[in-house]
N, C-alpha and C positions, 0 to 999 in steps of 0.2 A: 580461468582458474582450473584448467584442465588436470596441471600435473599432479595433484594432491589430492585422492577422493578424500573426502570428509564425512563418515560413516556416522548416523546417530542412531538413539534407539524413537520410537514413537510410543509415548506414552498411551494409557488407558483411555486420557480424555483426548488422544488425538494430537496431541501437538508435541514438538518437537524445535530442540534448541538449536540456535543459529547461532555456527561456531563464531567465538569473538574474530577471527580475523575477516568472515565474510560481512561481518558489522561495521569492521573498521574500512573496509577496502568501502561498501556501500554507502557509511555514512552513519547506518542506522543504528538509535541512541533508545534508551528505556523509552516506551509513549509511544513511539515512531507506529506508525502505518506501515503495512507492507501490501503490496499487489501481487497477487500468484496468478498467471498466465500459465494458459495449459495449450502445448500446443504438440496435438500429436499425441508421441510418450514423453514427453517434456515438457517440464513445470520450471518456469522462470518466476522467479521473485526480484520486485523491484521495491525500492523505497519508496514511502509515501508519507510524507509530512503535511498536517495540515492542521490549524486551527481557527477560532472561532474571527479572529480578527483580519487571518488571509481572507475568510472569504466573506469577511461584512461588505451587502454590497451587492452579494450574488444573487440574493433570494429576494425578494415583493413579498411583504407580512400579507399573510392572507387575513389575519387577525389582529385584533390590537386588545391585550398587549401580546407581543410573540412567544409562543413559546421556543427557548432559546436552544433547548437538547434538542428537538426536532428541526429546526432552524440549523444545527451543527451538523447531525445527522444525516439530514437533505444536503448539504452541501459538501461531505466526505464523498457519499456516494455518489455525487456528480464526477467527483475530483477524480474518482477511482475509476468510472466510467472512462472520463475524456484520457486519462493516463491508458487506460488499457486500449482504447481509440489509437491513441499516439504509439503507441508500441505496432501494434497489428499494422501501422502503418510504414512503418520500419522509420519513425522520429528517434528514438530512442537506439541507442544500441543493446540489440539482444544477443548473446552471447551464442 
C-alpha cells in the first residue's frame, strides 16, 4: 500500500482511525483486535480476531467456577503473543 500515504490526525487519548480502505483490504470489522509490531522506525498492524469460543480449550481452570473475562483475557494475550511470534518469524507477510 505504498502508493497512497494515508495521513491521520492522533487524538488526545492517543488513538487514531484506520482509514476504511486499510479495514477492508485487512479484513478488519468493529470488535476486531489489532497487533502493532514495531520494528525499527516501523509500526506494522496486523488483524486479530479472537473470541471466547476460538479458544475454549486453551486454558486448564485454575479454579472452579472460572472466571470467564480473565479466562478471555489470558487467551487474547496468548493469541497476540504467538501472532507476534509468527510475524518475527516471517509466517506472515509483513509488508
Amino acid at each position: 500500500m505504498r502508493g497512497e500515504d494515508m495521513v491521520r490526525v492522533v487524538t488526545e487519548k492517543g488513538q487514531v482511525t484506520i482509514p476504511v480502505e486499510i479495514r477492508r483490504r485487512l479484513g478488519i470489522e468493529a470488535g476486531d483486535g489489532v497487533v502493532f509490531y514495531v520494528e525499527e522506525d516501523r509500526v506494522y498492524l496486523t488483524p486479530m480476531t479472537e473470541t471466547l469460543e476460538s479458544a475454549y480449550g486453551a486454558v486448564e481452570p485454575r479454579q472452579r467456577p472460572e472466571d470467564f473475562q480473565a479466562l478471555r483475557d489470558q487467551a487474547i494475550e496468548e493469541r497476540a503473543e504467538r501472532t507476534l511470534d509468527d510475524m518475527r518469524a516471517g509466517d506472515d507477510a509483513v509488508p
